[in-house]
LUMSE-962117 format. One line per field, with one value per residue (C-alpha): residue number from 1; x, y, z negated; residue in three letters. Coordinates in Angstrom, 3 decimals. Last residue first. Layout:
REM LUMSE-962117
n: c(NUM; ...) $
x: c(X; ...) $
y: c(Y; ...) $
z: c(Z; ...) $
res: c(ALA; ...) $
***
This chain:
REM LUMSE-962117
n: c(458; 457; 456; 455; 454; 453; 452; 451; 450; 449; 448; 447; 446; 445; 444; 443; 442; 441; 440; 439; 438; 437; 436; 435; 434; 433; 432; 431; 430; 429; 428; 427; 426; 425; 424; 423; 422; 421; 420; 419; 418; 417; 416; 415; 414; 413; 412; 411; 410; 409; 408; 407; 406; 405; 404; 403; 402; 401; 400; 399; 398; 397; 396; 395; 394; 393; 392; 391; 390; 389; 388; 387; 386; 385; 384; 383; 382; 381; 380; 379; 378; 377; 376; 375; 374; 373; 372; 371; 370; 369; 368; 367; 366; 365; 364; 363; 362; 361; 360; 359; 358; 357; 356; 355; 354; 353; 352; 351; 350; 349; 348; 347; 346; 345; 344; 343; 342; 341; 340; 339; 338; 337; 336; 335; 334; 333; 332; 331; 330; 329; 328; 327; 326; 325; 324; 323; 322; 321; 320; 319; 318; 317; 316; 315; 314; 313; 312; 311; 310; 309; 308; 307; 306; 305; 304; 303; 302; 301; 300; 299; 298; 297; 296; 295; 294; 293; 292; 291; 290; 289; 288; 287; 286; 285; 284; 283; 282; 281; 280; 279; 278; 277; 276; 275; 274; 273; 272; 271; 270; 269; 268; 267; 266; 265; 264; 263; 262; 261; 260; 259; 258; 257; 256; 255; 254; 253; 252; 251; 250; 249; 248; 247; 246; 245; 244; 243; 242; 241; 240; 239; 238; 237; 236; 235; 234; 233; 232; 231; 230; 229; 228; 227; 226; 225; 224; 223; 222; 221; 220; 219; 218; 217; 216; 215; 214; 213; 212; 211; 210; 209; 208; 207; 206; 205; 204; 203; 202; 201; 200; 199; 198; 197; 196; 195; 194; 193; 192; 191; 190; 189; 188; 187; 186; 185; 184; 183; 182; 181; 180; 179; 178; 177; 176; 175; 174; 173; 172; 171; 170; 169; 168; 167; 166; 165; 164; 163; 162; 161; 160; 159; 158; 157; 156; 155; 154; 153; 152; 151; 150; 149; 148; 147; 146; 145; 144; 143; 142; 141; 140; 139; 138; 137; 136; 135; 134; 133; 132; 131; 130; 129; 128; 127; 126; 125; 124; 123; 122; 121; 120; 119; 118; 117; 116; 115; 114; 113; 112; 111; 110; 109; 108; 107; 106; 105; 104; 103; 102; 101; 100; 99; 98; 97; 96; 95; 94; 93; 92; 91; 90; 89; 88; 87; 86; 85; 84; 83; 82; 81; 80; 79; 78; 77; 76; 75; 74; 73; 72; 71; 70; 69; 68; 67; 66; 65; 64; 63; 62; 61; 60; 59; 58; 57; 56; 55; 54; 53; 52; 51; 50; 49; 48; 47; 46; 45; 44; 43; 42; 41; 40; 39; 38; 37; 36; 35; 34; 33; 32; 31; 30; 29; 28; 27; 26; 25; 24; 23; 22; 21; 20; 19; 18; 17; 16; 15; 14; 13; 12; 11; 10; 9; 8; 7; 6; 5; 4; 3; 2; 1) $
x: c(-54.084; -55.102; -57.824; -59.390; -59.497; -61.763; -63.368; -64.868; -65.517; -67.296; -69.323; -70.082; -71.981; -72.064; -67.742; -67.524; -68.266; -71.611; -71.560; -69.637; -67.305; -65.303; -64.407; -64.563; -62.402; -59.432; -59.186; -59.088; -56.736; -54.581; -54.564; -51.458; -50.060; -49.522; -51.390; -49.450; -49.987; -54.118; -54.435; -58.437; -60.085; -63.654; -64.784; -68.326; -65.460; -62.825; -65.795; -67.316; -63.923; -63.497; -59.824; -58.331; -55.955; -56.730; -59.088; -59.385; -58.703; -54.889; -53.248; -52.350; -53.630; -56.026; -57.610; -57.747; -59.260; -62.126; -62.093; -63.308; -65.811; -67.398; -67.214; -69.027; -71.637; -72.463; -72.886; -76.265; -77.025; -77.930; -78.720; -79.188; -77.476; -74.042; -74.931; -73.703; -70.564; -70.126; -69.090; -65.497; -63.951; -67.339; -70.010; -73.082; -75.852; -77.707; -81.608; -82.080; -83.294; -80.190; -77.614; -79.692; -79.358; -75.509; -75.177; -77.070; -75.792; -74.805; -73.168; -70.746; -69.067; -66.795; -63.291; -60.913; -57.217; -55.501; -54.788; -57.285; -59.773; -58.718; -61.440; -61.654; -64.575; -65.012; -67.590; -64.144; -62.300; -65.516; -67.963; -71.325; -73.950; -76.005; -79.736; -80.866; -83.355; -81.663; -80.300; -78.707; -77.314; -75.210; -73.282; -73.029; -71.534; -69.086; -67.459; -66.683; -64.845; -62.792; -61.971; -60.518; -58.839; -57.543; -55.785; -54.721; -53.086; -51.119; -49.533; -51.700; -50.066; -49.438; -53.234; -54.334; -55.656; -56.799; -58.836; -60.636; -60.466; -60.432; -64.149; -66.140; -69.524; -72.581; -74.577; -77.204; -79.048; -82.219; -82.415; -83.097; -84.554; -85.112; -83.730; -80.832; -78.999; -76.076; -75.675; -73.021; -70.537; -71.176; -68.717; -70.042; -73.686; -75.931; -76.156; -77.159; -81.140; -80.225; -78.095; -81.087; -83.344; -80.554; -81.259; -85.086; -84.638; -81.872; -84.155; -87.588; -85.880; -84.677; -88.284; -90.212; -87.607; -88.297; -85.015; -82.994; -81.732; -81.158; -78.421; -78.568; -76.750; -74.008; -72.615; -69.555; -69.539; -66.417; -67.399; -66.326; -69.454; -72.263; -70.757; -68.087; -68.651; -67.662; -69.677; -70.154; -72.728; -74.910; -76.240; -72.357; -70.683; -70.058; -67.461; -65.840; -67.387; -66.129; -68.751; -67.934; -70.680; -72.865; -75.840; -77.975; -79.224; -81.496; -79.639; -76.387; -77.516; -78.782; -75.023; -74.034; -75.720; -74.177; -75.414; -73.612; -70.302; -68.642; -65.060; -62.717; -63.003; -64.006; -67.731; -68.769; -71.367; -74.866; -77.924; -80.553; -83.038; -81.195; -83.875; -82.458; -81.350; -79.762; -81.464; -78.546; -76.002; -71.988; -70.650; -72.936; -73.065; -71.593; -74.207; -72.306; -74.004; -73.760; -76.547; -77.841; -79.349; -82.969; -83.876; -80.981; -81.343; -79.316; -82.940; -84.706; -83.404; -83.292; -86.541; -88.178; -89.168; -91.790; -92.206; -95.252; -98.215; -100.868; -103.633; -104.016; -102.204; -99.013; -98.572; -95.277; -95.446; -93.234; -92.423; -91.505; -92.484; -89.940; -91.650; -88.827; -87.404; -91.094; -92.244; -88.893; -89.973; -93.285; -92.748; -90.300; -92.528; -95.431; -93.379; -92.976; -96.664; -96.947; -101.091; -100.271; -101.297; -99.527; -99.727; -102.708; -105.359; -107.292; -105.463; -103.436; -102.323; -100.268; -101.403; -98.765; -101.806; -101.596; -104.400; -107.470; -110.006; -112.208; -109.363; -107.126; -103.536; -101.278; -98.209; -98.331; -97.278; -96.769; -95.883; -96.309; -99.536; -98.684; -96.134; -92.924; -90.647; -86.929; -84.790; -80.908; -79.491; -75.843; -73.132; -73.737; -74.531; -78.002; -80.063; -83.749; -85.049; -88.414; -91.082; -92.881; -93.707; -97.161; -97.524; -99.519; -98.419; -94.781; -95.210; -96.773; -93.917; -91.132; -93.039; -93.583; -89.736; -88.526; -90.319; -88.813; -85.411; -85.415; -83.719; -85.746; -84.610; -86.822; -87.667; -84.032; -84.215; -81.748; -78.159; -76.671; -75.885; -77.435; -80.405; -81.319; -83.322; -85.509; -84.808; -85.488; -82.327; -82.234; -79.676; -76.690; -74.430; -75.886; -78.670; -80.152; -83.663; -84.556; -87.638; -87.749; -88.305; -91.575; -92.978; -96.608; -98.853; -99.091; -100.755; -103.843; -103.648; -104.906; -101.602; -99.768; -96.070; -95.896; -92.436; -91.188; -90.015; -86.594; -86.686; -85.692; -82.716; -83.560) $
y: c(-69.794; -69.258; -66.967; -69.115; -71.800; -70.201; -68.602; -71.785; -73.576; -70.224; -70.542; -74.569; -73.120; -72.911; -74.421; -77.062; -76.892; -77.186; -80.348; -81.974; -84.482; -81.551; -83.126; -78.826; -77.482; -80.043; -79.222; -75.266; -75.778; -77.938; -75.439; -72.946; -76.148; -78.129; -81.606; -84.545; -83.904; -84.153; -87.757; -87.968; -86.398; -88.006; -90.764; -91.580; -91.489; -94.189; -96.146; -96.746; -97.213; -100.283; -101.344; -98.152; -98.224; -94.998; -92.982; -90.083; -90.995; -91.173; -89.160; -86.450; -82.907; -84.738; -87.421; -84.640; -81.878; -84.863; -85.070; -81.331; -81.471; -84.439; -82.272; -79.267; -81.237; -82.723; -78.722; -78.112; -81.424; -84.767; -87.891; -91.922; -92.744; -92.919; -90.131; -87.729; -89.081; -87.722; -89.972; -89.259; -92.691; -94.949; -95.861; -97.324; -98.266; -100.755; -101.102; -101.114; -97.751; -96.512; -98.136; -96.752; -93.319; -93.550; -94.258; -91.782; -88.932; -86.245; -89.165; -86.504; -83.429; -81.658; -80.429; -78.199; -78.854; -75.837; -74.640; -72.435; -75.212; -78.944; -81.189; -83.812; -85.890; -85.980; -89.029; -91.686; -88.760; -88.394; -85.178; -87.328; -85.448; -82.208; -82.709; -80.140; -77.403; -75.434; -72.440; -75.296; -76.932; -73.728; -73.958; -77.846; -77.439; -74.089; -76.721; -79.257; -76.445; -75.587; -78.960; -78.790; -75.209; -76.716; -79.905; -76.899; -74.827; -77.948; -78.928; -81.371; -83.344; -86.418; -86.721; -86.891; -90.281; -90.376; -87.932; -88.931; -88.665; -86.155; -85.695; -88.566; -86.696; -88.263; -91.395; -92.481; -95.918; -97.708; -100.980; -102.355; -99.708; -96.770; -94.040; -91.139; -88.467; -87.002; -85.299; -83.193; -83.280; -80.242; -77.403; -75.347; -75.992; -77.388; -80.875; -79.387; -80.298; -83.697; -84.370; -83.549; -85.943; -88.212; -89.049; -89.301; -92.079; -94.639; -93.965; -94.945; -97.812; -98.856; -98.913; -99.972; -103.283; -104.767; -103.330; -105.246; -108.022; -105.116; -103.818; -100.107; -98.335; -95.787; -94.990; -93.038; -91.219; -90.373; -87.907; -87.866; -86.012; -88.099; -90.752; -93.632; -95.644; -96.767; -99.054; -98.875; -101.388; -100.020; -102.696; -104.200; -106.134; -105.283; -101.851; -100.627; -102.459; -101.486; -99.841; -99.255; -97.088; -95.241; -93.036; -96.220; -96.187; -99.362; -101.943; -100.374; -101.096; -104.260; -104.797; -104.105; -106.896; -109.379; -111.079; -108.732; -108.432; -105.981; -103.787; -105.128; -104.839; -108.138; -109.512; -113.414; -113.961; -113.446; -115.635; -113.924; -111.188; -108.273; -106.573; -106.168; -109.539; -109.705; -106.716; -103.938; -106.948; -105.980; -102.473; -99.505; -98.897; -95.549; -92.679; -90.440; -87.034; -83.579; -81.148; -79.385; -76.937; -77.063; -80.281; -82.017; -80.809; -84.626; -84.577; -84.375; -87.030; -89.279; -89.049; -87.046; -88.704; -86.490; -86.376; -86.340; -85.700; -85.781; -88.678; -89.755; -92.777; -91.113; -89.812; -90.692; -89.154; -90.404; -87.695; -87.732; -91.803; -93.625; -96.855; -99.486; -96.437; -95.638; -99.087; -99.909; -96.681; -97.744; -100.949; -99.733; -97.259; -99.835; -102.479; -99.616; -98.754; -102.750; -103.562; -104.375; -103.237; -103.303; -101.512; -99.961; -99.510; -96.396; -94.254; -90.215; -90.157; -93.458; -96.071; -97.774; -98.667; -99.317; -101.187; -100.734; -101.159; -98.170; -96.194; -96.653; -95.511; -93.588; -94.464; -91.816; -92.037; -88.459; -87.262; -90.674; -90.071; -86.195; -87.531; -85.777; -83.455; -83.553; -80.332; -80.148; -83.157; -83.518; -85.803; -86.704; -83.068; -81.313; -83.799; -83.883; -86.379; -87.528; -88.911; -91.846; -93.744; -94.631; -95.250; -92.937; -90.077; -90.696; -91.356; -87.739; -86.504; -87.878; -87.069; -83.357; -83.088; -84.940; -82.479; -79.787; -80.589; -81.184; -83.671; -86.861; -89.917; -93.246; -95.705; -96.857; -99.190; -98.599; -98.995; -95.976; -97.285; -94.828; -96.501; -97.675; -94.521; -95.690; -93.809; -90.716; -89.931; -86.212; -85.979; -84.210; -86.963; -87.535; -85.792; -86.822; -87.226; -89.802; -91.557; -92.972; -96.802; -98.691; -100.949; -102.575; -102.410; -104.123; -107.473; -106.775; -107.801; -110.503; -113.194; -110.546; -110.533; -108.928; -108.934; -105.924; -104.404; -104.233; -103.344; -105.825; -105.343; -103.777) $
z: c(70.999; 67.098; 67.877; 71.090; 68.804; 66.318; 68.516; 69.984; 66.574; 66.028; 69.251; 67.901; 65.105; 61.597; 61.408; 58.764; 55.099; 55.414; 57.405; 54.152; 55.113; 56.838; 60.690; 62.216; 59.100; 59.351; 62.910; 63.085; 59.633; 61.929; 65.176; 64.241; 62.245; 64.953; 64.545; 63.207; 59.160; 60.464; 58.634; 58.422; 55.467; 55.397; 53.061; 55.102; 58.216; 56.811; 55.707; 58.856; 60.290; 57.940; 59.287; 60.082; 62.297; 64.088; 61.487; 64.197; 68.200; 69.287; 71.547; 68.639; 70.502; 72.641; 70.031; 67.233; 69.671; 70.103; 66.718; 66.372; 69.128; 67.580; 64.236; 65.542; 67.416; 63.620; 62.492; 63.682; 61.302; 62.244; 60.578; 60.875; 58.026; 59.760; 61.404; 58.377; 58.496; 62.429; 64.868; 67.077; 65.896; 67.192; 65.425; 67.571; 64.879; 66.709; 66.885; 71.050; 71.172; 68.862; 71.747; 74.305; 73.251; 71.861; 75.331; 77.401; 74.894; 77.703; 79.449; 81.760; 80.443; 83.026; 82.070; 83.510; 85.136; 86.025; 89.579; 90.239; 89.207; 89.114; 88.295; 84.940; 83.747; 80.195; 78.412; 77.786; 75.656; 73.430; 73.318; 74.276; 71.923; 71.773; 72.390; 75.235; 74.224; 77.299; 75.922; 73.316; 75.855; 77.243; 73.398; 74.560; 77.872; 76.305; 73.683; 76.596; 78.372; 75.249; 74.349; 77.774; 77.359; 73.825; 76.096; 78.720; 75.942; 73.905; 77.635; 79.935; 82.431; 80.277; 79.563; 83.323; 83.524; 79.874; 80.276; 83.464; 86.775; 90.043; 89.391; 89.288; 90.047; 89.022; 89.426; 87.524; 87.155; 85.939; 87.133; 90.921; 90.709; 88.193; 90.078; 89.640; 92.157; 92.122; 88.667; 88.134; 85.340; 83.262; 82.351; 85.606; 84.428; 87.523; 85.541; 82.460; 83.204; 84.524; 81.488; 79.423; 82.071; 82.220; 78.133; 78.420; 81.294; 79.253; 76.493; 78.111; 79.582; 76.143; 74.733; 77.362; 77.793; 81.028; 82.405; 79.538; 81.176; 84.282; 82.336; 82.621; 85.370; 84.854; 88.210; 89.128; 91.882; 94.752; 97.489; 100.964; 102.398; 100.241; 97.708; 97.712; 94.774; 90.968; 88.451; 84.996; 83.416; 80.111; 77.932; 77.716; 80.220; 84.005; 83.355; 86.390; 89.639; 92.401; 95.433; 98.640; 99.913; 98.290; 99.781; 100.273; 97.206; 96.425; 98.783; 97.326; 93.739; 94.773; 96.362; 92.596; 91.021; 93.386; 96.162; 98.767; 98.123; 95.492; 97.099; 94.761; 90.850; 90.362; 89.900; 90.101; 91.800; 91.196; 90.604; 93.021; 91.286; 92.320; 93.748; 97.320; 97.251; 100.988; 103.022; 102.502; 104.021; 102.956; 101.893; 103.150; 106.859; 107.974; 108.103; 105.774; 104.298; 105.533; 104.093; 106.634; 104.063; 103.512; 105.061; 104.075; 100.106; 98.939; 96.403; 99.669; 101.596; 97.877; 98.248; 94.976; 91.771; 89.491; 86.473; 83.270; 85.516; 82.890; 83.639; 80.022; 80.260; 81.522; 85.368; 87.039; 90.341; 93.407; 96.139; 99.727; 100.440; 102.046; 102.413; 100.990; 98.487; 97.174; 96.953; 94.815; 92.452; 91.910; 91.036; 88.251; 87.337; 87.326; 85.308; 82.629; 82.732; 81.896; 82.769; 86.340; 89.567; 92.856; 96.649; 95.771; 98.179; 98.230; 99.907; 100.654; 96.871; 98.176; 95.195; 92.600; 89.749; 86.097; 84.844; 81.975; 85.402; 85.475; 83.511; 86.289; 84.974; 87.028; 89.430; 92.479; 95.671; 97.717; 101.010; 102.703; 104.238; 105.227; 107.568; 106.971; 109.109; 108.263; 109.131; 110.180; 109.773; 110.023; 110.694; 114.223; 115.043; 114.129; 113.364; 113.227; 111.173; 111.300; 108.383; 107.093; 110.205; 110.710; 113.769; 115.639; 113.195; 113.654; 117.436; 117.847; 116.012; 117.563; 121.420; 120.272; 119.010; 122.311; 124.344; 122.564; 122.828; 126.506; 128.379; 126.661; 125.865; 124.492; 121.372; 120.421; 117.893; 115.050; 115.245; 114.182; 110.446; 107.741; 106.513; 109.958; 111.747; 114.159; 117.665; 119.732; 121.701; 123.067; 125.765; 127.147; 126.280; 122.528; 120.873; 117.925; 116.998; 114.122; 112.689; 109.377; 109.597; 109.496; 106.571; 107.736; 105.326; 101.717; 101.244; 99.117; 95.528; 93.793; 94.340; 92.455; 92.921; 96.462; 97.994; 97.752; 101.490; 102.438; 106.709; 109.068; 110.779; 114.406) $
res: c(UNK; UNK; UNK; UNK; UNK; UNK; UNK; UNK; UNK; UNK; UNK; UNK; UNK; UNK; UNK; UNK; UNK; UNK; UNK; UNK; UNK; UNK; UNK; UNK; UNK; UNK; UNK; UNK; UNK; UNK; UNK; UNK; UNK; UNK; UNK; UNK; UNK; UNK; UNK; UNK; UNK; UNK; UNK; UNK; UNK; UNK; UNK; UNK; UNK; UNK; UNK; UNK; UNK; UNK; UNK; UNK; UNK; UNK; UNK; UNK; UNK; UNK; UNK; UNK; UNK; UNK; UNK; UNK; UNK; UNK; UNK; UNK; UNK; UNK; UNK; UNK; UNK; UNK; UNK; UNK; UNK; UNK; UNK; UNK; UNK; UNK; UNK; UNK; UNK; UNK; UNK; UNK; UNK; UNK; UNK; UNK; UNK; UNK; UNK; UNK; UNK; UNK; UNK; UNK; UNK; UNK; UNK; UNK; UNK; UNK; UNK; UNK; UNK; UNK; UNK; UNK; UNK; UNK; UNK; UNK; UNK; UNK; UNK; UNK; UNK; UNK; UNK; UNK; UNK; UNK; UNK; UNK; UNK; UNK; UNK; UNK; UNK; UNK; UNK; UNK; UNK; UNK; UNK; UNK; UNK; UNK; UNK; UNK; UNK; UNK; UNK; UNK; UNK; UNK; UNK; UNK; UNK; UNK; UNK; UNK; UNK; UNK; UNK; UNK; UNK; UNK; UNK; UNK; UNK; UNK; UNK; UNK; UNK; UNK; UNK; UNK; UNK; UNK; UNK; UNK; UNK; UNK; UNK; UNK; UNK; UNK; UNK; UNK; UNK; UNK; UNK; UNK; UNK; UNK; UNK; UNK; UNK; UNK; UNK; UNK; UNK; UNK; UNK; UNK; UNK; UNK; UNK; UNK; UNK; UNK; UNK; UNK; UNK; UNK; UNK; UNK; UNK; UNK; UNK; UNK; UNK; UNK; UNK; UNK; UNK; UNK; UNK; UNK; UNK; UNK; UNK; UNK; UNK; UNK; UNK; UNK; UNK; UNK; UNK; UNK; UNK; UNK; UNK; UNK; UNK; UNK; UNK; UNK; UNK; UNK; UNK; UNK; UNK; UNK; UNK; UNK; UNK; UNK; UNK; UNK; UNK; UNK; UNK; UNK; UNK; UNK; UNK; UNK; UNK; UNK; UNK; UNK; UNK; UNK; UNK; UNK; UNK; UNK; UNK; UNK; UNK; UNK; UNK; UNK; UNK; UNK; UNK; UNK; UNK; UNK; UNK; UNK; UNK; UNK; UNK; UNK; UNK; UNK; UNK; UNK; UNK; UNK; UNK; UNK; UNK; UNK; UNK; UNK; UNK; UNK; UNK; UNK; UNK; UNK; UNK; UNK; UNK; UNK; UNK; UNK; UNK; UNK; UNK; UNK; UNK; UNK; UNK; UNK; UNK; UNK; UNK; UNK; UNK; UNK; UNK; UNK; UNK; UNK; UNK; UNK; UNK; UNK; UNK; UNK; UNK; UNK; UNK; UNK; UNK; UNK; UNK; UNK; UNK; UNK; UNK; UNK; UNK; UNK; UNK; UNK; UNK; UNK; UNK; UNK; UNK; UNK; UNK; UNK; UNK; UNK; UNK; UNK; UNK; UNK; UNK; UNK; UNK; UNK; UNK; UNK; UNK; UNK; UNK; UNK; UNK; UNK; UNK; UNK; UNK; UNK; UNK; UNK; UNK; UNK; UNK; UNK; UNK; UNK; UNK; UNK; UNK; UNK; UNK; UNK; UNK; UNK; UNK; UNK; UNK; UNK; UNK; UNK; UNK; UNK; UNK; UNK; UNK; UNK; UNK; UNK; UNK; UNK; UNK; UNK; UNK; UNK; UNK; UNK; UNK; UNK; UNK; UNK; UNK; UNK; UNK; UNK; UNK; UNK; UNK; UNK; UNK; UNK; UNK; UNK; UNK; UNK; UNK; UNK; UNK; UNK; UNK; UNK; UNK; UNK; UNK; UNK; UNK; UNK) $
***
C-alpha cells in the first residue's frame, strides 16, 4: 500500500501524531464484496478480505473501522459510484481554536485531548489544520476565532462532492505523477510548462492536496495569484486560482484570498455564476471552479451584437442576484467570464467575484486595470461603480478592445473620463457613454436600469 501523506511534525514539544490509516472501501467485483483500503482514487489499496453477502461485509467494514481507527467507509455502488459513506465518530470533527490556558492555537480532534500542533499564528493553525484534515480525513474542520465563536467550517472534500447523498460519480484514476512526493510543496521546484506538471512542482502539491484533479497545466505561474488548469469530477474541466504560497504566511492576504471565495462561494449556485468546486487552504489557498467551454476571448468571433449584449446581460443579472446576497460587487472584466452553451446560445458565467482586486488591495497595491471605475482610484465605491465595470465591459465586447486602449497614463485617461465610444453602434452608444460617466451620479442608479436599458435598445 503507498504510504499515506502525513505532516511531518514541526514542533519538537508536541506529541507524535497517531497512526494515519486509509478510508475504508466496499465494492463488489465478480460476485463478491471486496473490503479494502481505499488509495486516494487508484484501486490498489490493501485488500483486507471478501465476503458473499453484502451485509456481512458491511458489519465486518465497520467493525474494522472502529477497531482501527480508520476514518470512515465507502460503500460503492458500481466502480464509479459510491453510494453512502459511514464515518467514525472520532474523525467527525477537528477543530482549530485558541487555548486560553496556554495563549496557543491548537489543531485537536473534538473527540481528544492531544493536539496534533500548536502555535501562536491562528493563520499557521488554519493552514495546519487543514493539511491534518486532508492526511486523516476528518468530516468537518472548524475554524473558531480567539473568542471561541465558530467562524467556518471545512467539510471533506467526500462530502462537499455530495457522495453520500447522491451517488455522486467521481474518477478513481491516479492523479498525474507520485501524490506522496512533496506534498507541501516545500521542495525547490522545477521548472513549469504548460504540459501535464510532474511531481516536484508546485502544482503536484496541489494534486497531493486535492486529489479530485487530475492532469493539471499550469496557466498563469507568476503573479500573487497562480492559474492553473485540471481535469475535475465526472469529466469535468476546473480552473484553479491558488495564491502564491510566498505569501501563504501572510494573515493579511490569506484572510483576503478566503473572504473573497466565501462571496463567490455564496453565488456559486446562481445560474449566471461560475460554480465553485471545491476550495482549501493547503498547500496554499486555492479554488477551483467550473471552466466552462472557455473564455471570452475564445469565443469572441462567434458572437453577433445580440449574443455579446446577452453576455453583458448575464454578468449584469450575477451582480443584481449579489446584492440579495450582501455580496460585494466586483470582477466584470473579459478575463473573469466563463462561457457555456445553453439552448444553443452561448451564456456567460462570472468567476473571481473580486478575489483579485482583493488580494491585490491586501497586499498595498492599487490594481487599475481598463474596466476600473474613477472613483476607485482613491480608494472608493459608489452603488453606481458596478454600473460602469459593466459598462466597459459592453465597450471591450462591442469594440474588441478594452476602454482607454493606447493610452499611455491609463490612470489618467479614467480620472478624465470620456472614452472614444464613435465605434459603438449608435442604438447602444448613449447606453455606453451613460454607464462609464466620470461622475457616479450621472450614470445608471442601479445595475437593473443598466439592464433595461439594454434590453430597450435590443
Amino acid at each position: 500500500m503507498v504510504p499515506r501523506d502525513v505532516p511531518d511534525p514541526t514542533d519538537p514539544a508536541r506529541v507524535e501524531p497517531p497512526p494515519c490509516r486509509p478510508p475504508l472501501e466496499l465494492i463488489e467485483g465478480g460476485g463478491r464484496w471486496v473490503l479494502e483500503a481505499y488509495n486516494r482514487g487508484h484501486r490498489d489499496g490493501e485488500t483486507y478480505a471478501t465476503y458473499d453477502a453484502q451485509m456481512d461485509a458491511m458489519r465486518a467494514g465497520k467493525r474494522r473501522m472502529d477497531r482501527d481507527r480508520h476514518p470512515c467507509l465507502l460503500r460503492w455502488e458500481s466502480d464509479t459510484s459510491v453510494g453512502t459513506i459511514y464515518w467514525n465518530p472520532d474523525f467527525e470533527r477537528l477543530a482549530v481554536r485558541y487555548d486560553g490556558l496556554t495563549e496557543m492555537w491548537v489543531v485537536i480532534p473534538t473527540e481528544g485531548h492531544v493536539p496534533f500542533y500548536t502555535t501562536d499564528r491562528q493563520e499557521l493553525a488554519a493552514k495546519y489544520g487543514r493539511e491534518v484534515q486532508e492526511a486523516y480525513d476528518f468530516k468537518h474542520l472548524e475554524l473558531y476565532t480567539p473568542d471561541g465563536e465558530l467562524h467556518r467550517t471545512i467539510d471533506h472534500r467526500f462530502v462537499r462532492n455530495e457522495l453520500d447523498r447522491s451517488g455522486v460519480r467521481f474518477k478513481r484514476e491516479a492523479i498525474t505523477g507520485d501524490p506522496a512526493a512533496d506534498p507541501l510543496g516545500e521542495d525547490e521546484p522545477e521548472a513549469e510548462t504548460a504540459e501535464t506538471v510532474r511531481a516536484t512542482t508546485p502544482a503536484s502539491a496541489l494534486a497531493a492536496a486535492v486529489p479530485d484533479l487530475t492532469d493539471i497545466e499550469v496557466e498563469l505561474s507568476e503573479g500573487t495569484i497562480h492559474r492553473y488548469r485540471a481535469g475535475w469530477t465526472d469529466g469535468e474541466e476546473a480552473l484553479i486560482a491558488v495564491l502564491d504560497p510566498e505569501k501563504s504566511g501572510d494573515s493579511d492576504v490569506v484572510d483576503a484570498f478566503l473572504e473573497a471565495v466565501e462571496h463567490w462561494k455564496a453565488m456559486s449556485d446562481v445560474d449566471q455564476a461560475a460554480t465553485v468546486y471545491d476550495d482549501g487552504i493547503g498547500p496554499s489557498p486555492w479554488v477551483a471552479y467550473a471552466a466552462g467551454a472557455g473564455g471570452l476571448l475564445d469565443h469572441l468571433h462567434e458572437l453577433n451584437l445580440h449574443g455579446k449584449v446577452r453576455i453583458v446581460d448575464d454578468v449584469a443579472a450575477a451582480y443584481e442576484t449579489a446584492t440579495l446576497y450582501d455580496v460585494p460587487l466586483a470582477g466584470a472584466s473579459p478575463d473573469n467570464v466563463r462561457l457555456v452553451t445553453a439552448r444553443g446560445r452561448w451564456r456567460g458565467r462570472l468567476a473571481d467575484w473580486g478575489l483579485t482586486r482583493a488580494v491585490a488591495e491586501a497586499e498595498g497595491e492599487q490594481l487599475v486595470t481598463h474596466y476600473t471605475a474613477p472613483e476607485q482610484l482613491d480608494g472608493g465605491r459608489t452603488t453606481q461603480t458596478p454600473v460602469y465595470q459593466l459598462g466597459a465591459l459592453t465597450y471591450w465586447l462591442v469594440t474588441e478592445q478594452p476602454p482607454y486602449a493606447g493610452a499611455r497614463d491609463l490612470t489618467a485617461a479614467i480620472s478624465e473620463g470620456g472614452p472614444d465610444t464613435s465605434a459603438i453602434p449608435n442604438r447602444i452608444r448613449d447606453v455606453v457613454d451613460r454607464a462609464m460617466a466620470t461622475d457616479p451620479a450621472e450614470r445608471f442608479p442601479r445595475v437593473s436600469a443598466f439592464r433595461k436599458a439594454l434590453d430597450d435598445v435590443l
